[in-house]
C-alpha positions, 0 to 999 in steps of 0.5 A: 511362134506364140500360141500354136493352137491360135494360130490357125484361127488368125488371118491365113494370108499372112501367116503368123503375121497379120495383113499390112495396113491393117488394125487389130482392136482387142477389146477385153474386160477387167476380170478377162484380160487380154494382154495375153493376145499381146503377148502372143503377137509380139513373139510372133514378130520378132521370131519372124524377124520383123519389127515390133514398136510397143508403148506401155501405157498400163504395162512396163518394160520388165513385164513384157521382157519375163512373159517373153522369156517364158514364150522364148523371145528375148526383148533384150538381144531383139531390143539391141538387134533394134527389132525391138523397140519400147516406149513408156507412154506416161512418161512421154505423156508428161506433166506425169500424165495430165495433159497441159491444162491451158490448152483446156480453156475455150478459144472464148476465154481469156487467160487470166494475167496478173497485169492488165494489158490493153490493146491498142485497135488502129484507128480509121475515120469514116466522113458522114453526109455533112463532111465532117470526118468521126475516128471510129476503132478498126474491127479487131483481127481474129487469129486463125483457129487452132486445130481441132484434130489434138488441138486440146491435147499437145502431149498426144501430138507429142507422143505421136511425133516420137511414134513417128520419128521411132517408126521412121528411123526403124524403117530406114534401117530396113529400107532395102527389104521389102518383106521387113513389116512392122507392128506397133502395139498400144497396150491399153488406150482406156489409160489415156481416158483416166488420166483425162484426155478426151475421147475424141483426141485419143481416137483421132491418135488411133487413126493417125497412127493407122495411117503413119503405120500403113506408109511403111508395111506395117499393123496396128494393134490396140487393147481397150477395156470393154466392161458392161458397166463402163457402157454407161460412161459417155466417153469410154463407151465412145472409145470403144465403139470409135476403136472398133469403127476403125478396125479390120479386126477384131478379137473379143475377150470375155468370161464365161456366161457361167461363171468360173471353171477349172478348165476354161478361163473364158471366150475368145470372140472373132469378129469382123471389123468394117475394114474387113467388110469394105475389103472384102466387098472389094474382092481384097480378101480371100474367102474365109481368111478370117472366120467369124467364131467363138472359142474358148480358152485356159492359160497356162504358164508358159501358154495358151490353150484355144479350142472349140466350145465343149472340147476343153481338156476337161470335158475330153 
């Protein structure tokens, strides 16, 4: 599987796999990157033989393919059995990632035209008390709203419908068997607040996709950048908090309070998400299926060591 040492701190019931219809949320930090923890999961899935959708948002295909040779899995022959499936997510999210800015303008605003046109309002008479009959304009009609689900950002719309379509056909495939689950992995959503959409869209893709993937017996896990300074920042600090609001799960990825060492590249902090906490209240879950705790951790080449505080190979 991924990491052996890991593995006995995830969720037991499920094992190596995580719970269906549920979301993971990996939050890490610049100099602490957790894109190893996805690494971890994809080679978890695809030696379970189930299937594993993954949308490169910071990294690309190659990268993932090198790691997972050195965790023995190979994307290629997973990718042809259809196991696998990558989508690059800037390239879906086009105009090379800038989202479609006439969607930007407020309903109030009129979009600026090189003609001037003019609308022609029908006409309704009104009689007064003397008889005499006054023509007066007919109140304009106001065209519904659009959406406020996505409605300022139609490329995410896009993306989700080619996630959708995606996740569909590789469902059918596997329709007959019901132990077939199903990841999807988005590998950093801070991405999508630098190239300009707003907080609200991204989080409102987080939960369709929650939802699209719960149909068919499958995870969500997702990556976000949690830094101290971006807190300042109203809409990453509203990304964050809105991702961990949705999860089940969640794994914390930070350096050492101490700085750096030889022996120990940071912390890995498990931490219960709100759906953990609901299910839980609801007798949905077995006692200690997912302990809250502190580990730390070293990567190596082809691995990752977890341990408990104070038992690195060094101190040892």
């Amino acid at each position: 599987m991924g990491y052996a040492s890991l593995e006995p701190h995830l969720p037991s019931s499920h094992a190596p796999l995580l719970p269906p219809g549920t979301l993971l949320s990996i939050s890490d930090t610049q100099a602490s990157d957790g894109n190893f923890l996805l690494h971890h999961f994809i080679s978890n899935y695809i030696k379970a033989d189930q299937n594993v959708v993954l949308v490169g948002l910071a990294g690309i295909l190659v990268h993932y393919t090198m790691v997972g040779r050195k965790l023995g899995v190979n994307l290629a022959t997973a990718r042809t059995k259809g196991n696998f499936q990558f989508v690059d997510g800037l390239t879906q999210l086009t105009d090379y990632a800038a989202p479609n800015k006439e969607y930007l303008a407020k309903p109030a605003e009129s979009k600026p035209s090189s003609q001037t046109t003019t609308a022609t309002l029908p006409i309704t008479t009104t009689a007064t008390t003397s008889g005499a009959r006054i023509a007066r304009p007919a109140a304009a009609v106001t065209p519904p709203a659009p959406p406020k689900v996505l409605s300022y950002s139609p490329k995410l719309v896009d993306l989700y419908r080619t996630l959708e379509e995606i996740i569909q056909d590789t469902a059918s495939k596997t329709a007959g068997s019901s132990q077939k689950q199903l990841v999807l992995i988005l590998d950093d959503l801070s991405v999508l607040l630098n190239c300009g959409w707003p907080c609200r869209d991204v989080l409102a893709l987080v939960r369709y996709l929650k939802l699209l993937v719960a149909k068919f017996n499958g995870t969500l896990i997702t990556l976000v950048h949690a830094d101290g300074l971006m807190a300042e920042e109203v809409s990453q600090d509203g990304l964050v908090k809105g991702v961990l609001y949705e999860a089940d799960y969640i794994i914390d990825v930070r350096g050492l309070d101490s700085g750096g060492s030889r022996d120990v590249h940071g912390q890995l902090s498990l931490l219960h998400g709100p759906g953990y906490l609901l299910r839980q209240r609801a007798g949905q879950v077995r006692e200690n299926e997912w302990p809250a705790l502190t580990l730390h951790y070293k990567i190596l080449d082809n691995n990752v060591e977890v341990f408990a505080k104070g038992y690195s190979s060094g101190v040892l």
